[in-house]
C-alpha positions as CSV (number, residue, x, y, z in Angstrom):
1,X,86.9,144.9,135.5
2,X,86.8,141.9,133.8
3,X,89.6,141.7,130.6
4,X,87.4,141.2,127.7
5,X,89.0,139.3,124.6
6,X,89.4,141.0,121.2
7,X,86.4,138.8,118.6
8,X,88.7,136.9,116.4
9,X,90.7,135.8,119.9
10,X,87.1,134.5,120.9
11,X,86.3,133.0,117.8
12,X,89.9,131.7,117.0
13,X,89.7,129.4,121.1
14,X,86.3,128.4,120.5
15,X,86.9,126.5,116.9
16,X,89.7,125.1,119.0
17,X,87.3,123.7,121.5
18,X,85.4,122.4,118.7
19,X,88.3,120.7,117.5
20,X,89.3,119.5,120.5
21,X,86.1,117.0,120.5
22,X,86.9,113.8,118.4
23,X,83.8,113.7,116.6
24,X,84.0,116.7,115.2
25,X,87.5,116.0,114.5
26,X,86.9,112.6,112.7
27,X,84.1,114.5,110.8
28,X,86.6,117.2,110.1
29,X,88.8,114.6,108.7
30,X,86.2,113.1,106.4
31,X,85.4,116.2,104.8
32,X,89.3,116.3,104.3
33,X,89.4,113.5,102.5
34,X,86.2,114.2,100.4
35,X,88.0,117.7,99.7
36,X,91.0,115.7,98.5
37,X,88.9,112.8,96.7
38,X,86.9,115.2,94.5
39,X,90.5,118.0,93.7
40,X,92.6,114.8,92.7
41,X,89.0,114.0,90.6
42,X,89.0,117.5,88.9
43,X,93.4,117.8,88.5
44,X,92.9,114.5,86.6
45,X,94.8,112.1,89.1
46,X,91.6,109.5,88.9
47,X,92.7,108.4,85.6
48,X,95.0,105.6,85.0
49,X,98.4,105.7,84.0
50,X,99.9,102.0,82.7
51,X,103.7,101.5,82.9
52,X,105.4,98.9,81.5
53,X,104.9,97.0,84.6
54,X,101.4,97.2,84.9
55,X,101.6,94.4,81.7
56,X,102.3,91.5,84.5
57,X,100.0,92.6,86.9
58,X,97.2,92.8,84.8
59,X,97.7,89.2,83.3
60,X,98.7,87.2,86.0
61,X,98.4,84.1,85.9
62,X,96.7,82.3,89.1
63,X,99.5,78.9,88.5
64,X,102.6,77.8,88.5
65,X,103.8,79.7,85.2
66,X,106.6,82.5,84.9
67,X,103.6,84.8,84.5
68,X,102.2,83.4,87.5
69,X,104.0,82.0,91.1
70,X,107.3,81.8,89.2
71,X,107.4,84.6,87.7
72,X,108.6,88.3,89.5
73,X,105.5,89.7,91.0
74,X,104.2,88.7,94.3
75,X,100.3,87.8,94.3
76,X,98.8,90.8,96.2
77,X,98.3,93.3,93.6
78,X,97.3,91.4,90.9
79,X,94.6,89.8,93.6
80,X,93.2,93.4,93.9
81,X,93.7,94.7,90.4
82,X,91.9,92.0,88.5
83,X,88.9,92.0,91.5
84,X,88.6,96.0,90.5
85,X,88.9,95.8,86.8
86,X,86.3,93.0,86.9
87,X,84.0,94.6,88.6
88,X,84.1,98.3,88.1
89,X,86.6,98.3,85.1
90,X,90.4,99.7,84.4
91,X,89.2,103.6,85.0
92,X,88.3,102.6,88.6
93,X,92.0,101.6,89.7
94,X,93.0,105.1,90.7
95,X,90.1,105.7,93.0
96,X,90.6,102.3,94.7
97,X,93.3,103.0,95.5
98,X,92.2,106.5,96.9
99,X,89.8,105.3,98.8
100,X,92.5,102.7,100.3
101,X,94.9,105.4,101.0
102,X,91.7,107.5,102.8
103,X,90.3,103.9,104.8
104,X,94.5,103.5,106.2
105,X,94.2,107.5,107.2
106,X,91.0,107.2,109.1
107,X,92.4,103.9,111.0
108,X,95.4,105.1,111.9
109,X,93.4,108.6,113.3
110,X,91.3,106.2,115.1
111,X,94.6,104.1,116.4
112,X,95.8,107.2,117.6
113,X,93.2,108.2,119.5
114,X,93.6,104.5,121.2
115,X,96.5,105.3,122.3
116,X,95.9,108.5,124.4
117,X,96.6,110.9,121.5
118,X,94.4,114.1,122.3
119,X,91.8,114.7,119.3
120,X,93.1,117.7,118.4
121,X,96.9,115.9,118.3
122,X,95.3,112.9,116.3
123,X,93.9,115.3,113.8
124,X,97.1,117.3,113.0
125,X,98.4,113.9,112.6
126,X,95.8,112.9,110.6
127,X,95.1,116.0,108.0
128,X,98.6,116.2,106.6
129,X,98.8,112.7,106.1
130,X,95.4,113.1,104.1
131,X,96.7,115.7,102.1
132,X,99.9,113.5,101.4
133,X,101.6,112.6,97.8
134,X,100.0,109.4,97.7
135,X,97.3,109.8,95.6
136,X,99.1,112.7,93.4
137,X,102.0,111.4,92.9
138,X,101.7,107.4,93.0
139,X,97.8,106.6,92.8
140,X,97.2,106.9,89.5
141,X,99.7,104.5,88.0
142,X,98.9,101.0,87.7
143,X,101.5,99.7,90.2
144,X,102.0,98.3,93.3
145,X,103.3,101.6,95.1
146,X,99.9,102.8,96.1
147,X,98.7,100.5,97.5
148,X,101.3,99.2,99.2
149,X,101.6,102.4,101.0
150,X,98.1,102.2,101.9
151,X,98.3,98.5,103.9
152,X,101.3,99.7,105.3
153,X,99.6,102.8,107.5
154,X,97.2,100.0,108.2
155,X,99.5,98.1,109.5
156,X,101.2,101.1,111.8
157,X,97.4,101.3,113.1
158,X,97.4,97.9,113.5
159,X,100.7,97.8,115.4
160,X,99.6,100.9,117.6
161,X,96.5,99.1,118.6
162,X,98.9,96.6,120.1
163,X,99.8,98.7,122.4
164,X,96.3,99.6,123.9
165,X,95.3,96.4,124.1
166,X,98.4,93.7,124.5
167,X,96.3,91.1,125.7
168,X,93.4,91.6,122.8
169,X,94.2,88.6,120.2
170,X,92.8,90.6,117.0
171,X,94.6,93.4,117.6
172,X,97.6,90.8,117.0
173,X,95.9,88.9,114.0
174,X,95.1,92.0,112.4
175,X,98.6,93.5,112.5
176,X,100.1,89.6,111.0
177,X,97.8,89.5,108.3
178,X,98.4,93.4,107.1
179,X,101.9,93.3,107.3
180,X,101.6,89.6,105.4
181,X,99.2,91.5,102.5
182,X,101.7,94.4,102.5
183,X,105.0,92.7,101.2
184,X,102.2,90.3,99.2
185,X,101.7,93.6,97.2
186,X,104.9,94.9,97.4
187,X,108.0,92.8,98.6
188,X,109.7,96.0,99.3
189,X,108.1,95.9,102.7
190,X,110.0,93.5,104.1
191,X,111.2,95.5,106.2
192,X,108.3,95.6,108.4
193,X,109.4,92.4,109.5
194,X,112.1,94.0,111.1
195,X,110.0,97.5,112.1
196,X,107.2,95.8,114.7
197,X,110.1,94.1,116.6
198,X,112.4,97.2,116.7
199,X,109.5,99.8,117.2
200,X,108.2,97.4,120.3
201,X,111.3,97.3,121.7
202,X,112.1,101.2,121.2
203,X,108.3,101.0,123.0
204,X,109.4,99.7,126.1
205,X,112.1,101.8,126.5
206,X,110.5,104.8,126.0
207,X,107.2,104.4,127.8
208,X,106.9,100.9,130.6
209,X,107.7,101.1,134.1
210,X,111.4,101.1,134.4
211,X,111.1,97.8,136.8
212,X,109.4,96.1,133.9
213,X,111.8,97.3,131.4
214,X,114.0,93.9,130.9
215,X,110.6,91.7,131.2
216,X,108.8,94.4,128.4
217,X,111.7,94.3,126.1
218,X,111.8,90.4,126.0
219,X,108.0,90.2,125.6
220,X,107.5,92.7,122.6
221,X,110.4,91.6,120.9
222,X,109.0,87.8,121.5
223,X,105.2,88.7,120.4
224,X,106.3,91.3,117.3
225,X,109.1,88.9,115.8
226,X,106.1,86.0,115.9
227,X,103.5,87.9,114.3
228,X,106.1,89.4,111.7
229,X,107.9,86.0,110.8
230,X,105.5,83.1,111.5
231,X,103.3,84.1,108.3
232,X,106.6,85.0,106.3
233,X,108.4,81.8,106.5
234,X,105.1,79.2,106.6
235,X,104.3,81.1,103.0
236,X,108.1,80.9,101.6
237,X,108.0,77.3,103.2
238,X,104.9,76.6,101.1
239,X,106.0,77.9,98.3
240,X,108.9,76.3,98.3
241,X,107.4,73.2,98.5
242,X,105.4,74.0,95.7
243,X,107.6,75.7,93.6
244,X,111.3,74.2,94.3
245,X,112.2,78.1,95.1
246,X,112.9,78.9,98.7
247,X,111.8,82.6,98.7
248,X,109.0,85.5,98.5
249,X,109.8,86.3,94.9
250,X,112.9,85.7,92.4
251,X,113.4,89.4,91.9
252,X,116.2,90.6,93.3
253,X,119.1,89.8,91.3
254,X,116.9,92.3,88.7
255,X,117.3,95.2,90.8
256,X,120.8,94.6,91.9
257,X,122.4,93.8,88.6
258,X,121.8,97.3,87.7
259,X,124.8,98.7,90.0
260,X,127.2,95.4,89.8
261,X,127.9,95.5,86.1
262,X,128.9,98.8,85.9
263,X,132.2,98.0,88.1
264,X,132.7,95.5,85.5
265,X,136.2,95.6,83.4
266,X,138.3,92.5,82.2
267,X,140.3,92.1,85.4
268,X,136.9,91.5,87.4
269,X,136.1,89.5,84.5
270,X,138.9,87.0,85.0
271,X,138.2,86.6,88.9
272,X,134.4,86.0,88.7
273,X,132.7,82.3,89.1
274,X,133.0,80.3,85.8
275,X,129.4,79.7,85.5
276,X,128.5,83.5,85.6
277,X,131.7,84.5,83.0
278,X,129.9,83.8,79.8
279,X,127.2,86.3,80.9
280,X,129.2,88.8,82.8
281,X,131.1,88.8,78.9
282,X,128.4,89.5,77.3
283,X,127.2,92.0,79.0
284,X,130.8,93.9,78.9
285,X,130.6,93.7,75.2
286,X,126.3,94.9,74.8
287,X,127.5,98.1,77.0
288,X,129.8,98.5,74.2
289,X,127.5,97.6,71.1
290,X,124.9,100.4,72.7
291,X,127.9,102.7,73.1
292,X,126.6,103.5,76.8
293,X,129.3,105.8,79.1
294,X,130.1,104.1,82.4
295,X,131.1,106.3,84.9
296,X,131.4,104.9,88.4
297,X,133.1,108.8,89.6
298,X,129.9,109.6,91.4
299,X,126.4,108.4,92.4
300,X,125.7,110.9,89.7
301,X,126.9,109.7,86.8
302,X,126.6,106.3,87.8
303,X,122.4,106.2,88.2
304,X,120.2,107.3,85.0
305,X,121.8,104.3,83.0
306,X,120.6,102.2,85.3
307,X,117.3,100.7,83.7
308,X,119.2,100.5,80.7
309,X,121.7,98.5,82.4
310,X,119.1,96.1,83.8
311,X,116.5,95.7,81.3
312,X,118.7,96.6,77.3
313,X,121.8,95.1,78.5
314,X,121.5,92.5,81.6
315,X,118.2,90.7,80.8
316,X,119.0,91.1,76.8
317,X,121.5,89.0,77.1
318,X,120.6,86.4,80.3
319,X,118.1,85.6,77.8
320,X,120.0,84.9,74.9
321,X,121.7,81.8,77.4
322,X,119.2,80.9,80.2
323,X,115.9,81.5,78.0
324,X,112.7,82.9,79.9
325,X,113.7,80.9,82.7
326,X,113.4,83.6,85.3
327,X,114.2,81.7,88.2
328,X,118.1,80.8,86.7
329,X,118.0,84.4,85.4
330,X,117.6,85.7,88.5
331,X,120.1,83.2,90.6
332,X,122.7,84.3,87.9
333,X,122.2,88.0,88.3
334,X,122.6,87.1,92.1
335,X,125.5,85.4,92.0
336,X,127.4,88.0,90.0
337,X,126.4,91.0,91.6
338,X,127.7,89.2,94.9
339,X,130.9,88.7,93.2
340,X,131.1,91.6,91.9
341,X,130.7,93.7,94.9
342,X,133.0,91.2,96.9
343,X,136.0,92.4,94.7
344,X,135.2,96.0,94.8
345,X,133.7,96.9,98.1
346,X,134.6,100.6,98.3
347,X,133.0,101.1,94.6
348,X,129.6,100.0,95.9
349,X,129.9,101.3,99.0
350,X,130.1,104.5,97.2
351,X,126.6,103.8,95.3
352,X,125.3,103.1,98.5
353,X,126.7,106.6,100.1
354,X,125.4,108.7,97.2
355,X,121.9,106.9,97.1
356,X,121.1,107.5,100.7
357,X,122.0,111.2,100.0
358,X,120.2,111.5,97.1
359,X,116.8,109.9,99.0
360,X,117.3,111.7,102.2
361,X,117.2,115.1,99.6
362,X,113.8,113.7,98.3
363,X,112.3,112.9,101.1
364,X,113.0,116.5,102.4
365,X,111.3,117.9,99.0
366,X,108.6,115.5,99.0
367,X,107.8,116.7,102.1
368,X,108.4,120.1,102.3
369,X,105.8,120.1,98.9
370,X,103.4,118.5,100.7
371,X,100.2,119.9,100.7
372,X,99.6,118.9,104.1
373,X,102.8,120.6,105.1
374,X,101.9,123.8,103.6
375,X,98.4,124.4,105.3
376,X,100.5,123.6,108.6
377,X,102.9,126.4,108.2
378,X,100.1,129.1,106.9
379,X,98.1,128.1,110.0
380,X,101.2,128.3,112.5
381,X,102.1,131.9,110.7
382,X,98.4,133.1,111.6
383,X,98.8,131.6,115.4
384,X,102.3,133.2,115.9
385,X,100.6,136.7,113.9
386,X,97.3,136.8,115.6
387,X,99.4,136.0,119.5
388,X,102.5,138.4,118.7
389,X,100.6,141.7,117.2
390,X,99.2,143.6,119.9
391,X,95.7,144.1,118.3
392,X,94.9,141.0,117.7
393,X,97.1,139.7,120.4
394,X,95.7,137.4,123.0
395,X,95.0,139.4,125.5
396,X,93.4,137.4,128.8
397,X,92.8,134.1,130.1
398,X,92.8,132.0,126.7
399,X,92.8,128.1,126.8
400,X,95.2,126.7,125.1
401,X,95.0,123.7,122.8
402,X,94.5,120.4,124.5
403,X,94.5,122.0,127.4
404,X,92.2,121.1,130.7
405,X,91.5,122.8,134.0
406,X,92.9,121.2,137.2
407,X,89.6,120.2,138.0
408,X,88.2,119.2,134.6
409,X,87.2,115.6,133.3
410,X,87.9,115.3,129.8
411,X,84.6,114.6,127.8
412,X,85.1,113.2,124.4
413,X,83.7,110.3,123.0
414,X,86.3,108.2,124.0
415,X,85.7,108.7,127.8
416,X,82.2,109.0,127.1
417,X,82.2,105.3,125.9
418,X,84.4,104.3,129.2
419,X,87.5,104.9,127.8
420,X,90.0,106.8,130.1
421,X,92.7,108.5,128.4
422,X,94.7,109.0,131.6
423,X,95.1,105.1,131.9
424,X,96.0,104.8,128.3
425,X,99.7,104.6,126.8
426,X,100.0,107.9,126.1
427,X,98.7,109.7,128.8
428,X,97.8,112.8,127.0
429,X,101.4,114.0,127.4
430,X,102.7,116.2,124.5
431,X,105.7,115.1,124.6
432,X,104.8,111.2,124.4
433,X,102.5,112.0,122.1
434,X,105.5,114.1,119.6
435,X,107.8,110.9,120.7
436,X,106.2,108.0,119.4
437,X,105.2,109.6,116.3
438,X,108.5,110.7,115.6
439,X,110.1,107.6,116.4
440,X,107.6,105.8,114.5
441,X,108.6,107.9,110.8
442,X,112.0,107.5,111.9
443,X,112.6,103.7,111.4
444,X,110.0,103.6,108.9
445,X,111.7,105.4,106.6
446,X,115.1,104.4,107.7
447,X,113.4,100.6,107.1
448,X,111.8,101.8,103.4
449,X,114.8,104.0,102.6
450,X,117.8,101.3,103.5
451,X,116.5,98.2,101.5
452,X,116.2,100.9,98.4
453,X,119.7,101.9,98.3
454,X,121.1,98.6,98.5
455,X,119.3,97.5,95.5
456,X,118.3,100.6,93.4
457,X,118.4,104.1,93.0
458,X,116.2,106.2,94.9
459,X,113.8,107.8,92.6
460,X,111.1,109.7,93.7
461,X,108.4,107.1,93.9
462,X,110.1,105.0,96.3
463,X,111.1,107.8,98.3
464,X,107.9,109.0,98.2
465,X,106.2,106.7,101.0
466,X,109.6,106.6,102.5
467,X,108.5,110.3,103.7
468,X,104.8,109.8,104.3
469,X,104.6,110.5,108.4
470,X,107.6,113.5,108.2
471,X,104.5,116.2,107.4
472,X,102.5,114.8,110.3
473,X,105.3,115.2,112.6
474,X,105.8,118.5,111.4
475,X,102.3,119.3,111.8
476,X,102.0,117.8,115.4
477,X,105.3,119.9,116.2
478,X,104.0,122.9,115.4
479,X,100.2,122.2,117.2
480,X,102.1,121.6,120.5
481,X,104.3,124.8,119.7
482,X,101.4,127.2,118.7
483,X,100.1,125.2,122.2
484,X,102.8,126.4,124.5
485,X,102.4,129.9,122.5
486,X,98.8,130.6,123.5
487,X,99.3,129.7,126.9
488,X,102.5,132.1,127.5
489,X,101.0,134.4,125.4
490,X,97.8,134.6,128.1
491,X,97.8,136.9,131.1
492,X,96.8,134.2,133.8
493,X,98.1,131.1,135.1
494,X,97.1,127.9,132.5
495,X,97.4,124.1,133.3
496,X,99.5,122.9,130.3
């Protein structure tokens, strides 16, 4: 007599099915993002929120001014801030940049699927990352963060569509100019310059033909570091020609001045350059005038002065001798920091210790509040629940997620158009599948998380797209777990 399956077992495998076909899945993920659209709409994240920075962006100046090429802010954002306000107005920002964030989502769910990723794999990838803190927690402020964020998932969909097609020259255009428009809007992303290279070479090692592994390394490491530095250096080189300033932006003496002056004292004083003594003076004695406590004990005690050291005490007085002349101002904040750091190594290194702690602690909250991250455990409680308890347990010949018969053919859209998944780079292999993801949020946040430390502290927003792909390997753990579940959990043989 035939076992017959309890209804909500029944149900529960044939939504899986369901899922399992990529159309549904991508319209599943639409109405994800509609869901997500319209709850930041009625929460009130779809309103702006102007920070003191917003002030350059908006007025940016399209020349050769300090509020313009030689000034601090990179050309991207203001590009796309002033072609919104003009056109739909200030109010729209925030929902640009939603509907960025939602565009980089779908692509990289698409990119996925490229690769080999299952549709049911590629949508717990996909749905977390969706649900992320992006729009909650970064879209409505006028700033770069947003955005940047946005381009940069691009730019990972991009960079996986390389690997589908490594013969296809837009695939390779495509990834350049993102990853170009990326540090355009935010020259925090530099690091990506360093990501495609390392993540192609991680590539080959993980996934080509171990007789091609020497010639694969070379290759990707020789087609990633082109399409990641070409575009880089011609712009500096252009600028430079055009501005006298070798460089993507004169910004980063700003952020690093911060940490240096606080291991100033009169001993460090004495030793520094000439040229930077007058200023490295003055700022000794406006830390005394605004009776601010240094305390270099701890990462602690030594972070929430920070903007005050940079903006009421550094660039106070760098004013008072180099003028607006940010380009000076920011050579001289260079130069001192370096010096600075030179002569006490272990005090920095010490900053530098205590930052990456203090990130590595927000990403884990950022992403253990995810939304995204949430729903995944709830739905893994309800698989483990409905499986273990006997009444509901599954009871019988289930299919388990993913999963095909020996003799099967799979039938979604992609093999429908042509596309074999069984030829592609993943394979349909959980365990590829769990790999490259994981790899992939691994030095992308290590990238994001290591050129924030060195700099400045690492404060939630920064941290925040630092985190961006840990729900979605969460979620894609725990798919191929509640996978392994349902087929051990079923009375006959299953083809995993």
């Amino acid at each position: 007599m035939e076992n017959k399956l309890p209804f909500s077992t029944t149900v529960a495998t044939r939504l899986l099915m369901l899922l399992s076909n990529s159309r549904v899945g991508l319209g599943v993920l639409l109405i994800v993002c509609g869901l997500s659209l319209a709850g930041h709409a009625y929460r009130g994240y779809l309103q702006p929120i102007l920070n003191p920075d917003s002030e350059g962006y908006i007025h940016f100046q399209w020349d050769l001014s300090d509020k313009g090429f030689n000034g601090l802010r990179t050309p991207g954002y203001p590009l796309f801030l002033q072609s919104v306000m003009a056109t739909f107005g200030l109010d729209a920002v925030p929902t640009a940049h939603a509907l960025a964030y939602f565009v980089a989502v779908i692509a990289f769910h698409f990119a996925l699927l490229g690769i080999g990723y299952r549709p049911l794999s590629a949508l717990a990838v996909s749905v977390p990352l969706a649900l992320g803190v992006n729009l909650s927690y970064l879209g409505s402020h006028v700033l770069t963060d947003s955005l940047a964020l946005s381009i940069s998932i691009m730019a990972m969909a991009a960079f996986t569509w390389t690997l589908r097609k490594p013969t296809n020259g837009w695939s390779w255009l495509t990834l350049a100019f993102l990853t170009f428009v990326t540090y355009q809007v935010r020259p925090a992303y530099l690091f990506l310059l360093v990501l495609w290279p390392l993540m192609g070479v991680w590539v080959a090692m993980f996934f080509e033909p171990r007789s091609d592994f020497v010639k694969q390394c070379f290759n990707r490491l020789l087609a990633y570091s082109a399409v990641s530095l070409i575009p880089f250096f011609s712009y500096t080189i252009l600028r430079g020609l055009v501005t006298g300033y070798f460089g993507l932006v004169a910004f980063g003496g700003y952020n690093i001045i911060g940490i240096a002056i606080q291991f100033l004292d009169p001993p460090t004083i004495a030793q520094l350059p000439d040229e930077v003594k007058p200023l490295a003076t003055a700022i000794v004695n406006r830390i005394a005038e605004l009776d601010l406590k240094v305390d270099i004990s701890s990462y602690n005690t030594m972070e929430p002065n920070y903007p005050a050291y940079v903006y009421q005490v550094s660039v106070h007085e760098a004013r008072k001798i180099y003028g607006d002349d940010i380009r000076k101002t920011n050579a001289a904040f260079n130069k001192l920091s370096l010096a600075v750091f030179k002569m006490h190594p272990k005090l920095y290194l010490r900053w530098i210790v205590g930052n990456l702690f203090h990130g590595v602690g927000d990403q884990v909250l950022l992403t253990f509040r995810n939304l995204g991250t949430v729903l995944v455990f709830a739905v893994l409680g309800a698989v483990i629940f409905c499986s273990l308890w006997s009444p509901l347990g599954f009871h019988g010949a289930v299919t388990p997620l993913n999963s095909q018969s020996p003799t099967s053919q799979p039938t979604d859209s992609l093999t429908e158009s042509g596309y074999n998944p069984h030829k592609s780079f993943i394979g349909h292999s959980a365990f590829s599948e769990f790999q490259y993801l994981f790899w992939l949020s691994t030095w992308y946040s290590a990238g994001k998380t290591g050129l924030v430390v060195l700099v400045e502290p690492s404060v939630g927003r920064y941290m925040a797209p630092a985190s961006v792909l840990w729900p979605c390997v969460i979620a894609l753990a725990a798919m191929h777990f509640s996978n392994s579940l349902l087929a051990s959990r079923s009375s006959s043989p299953i083809r995993p």
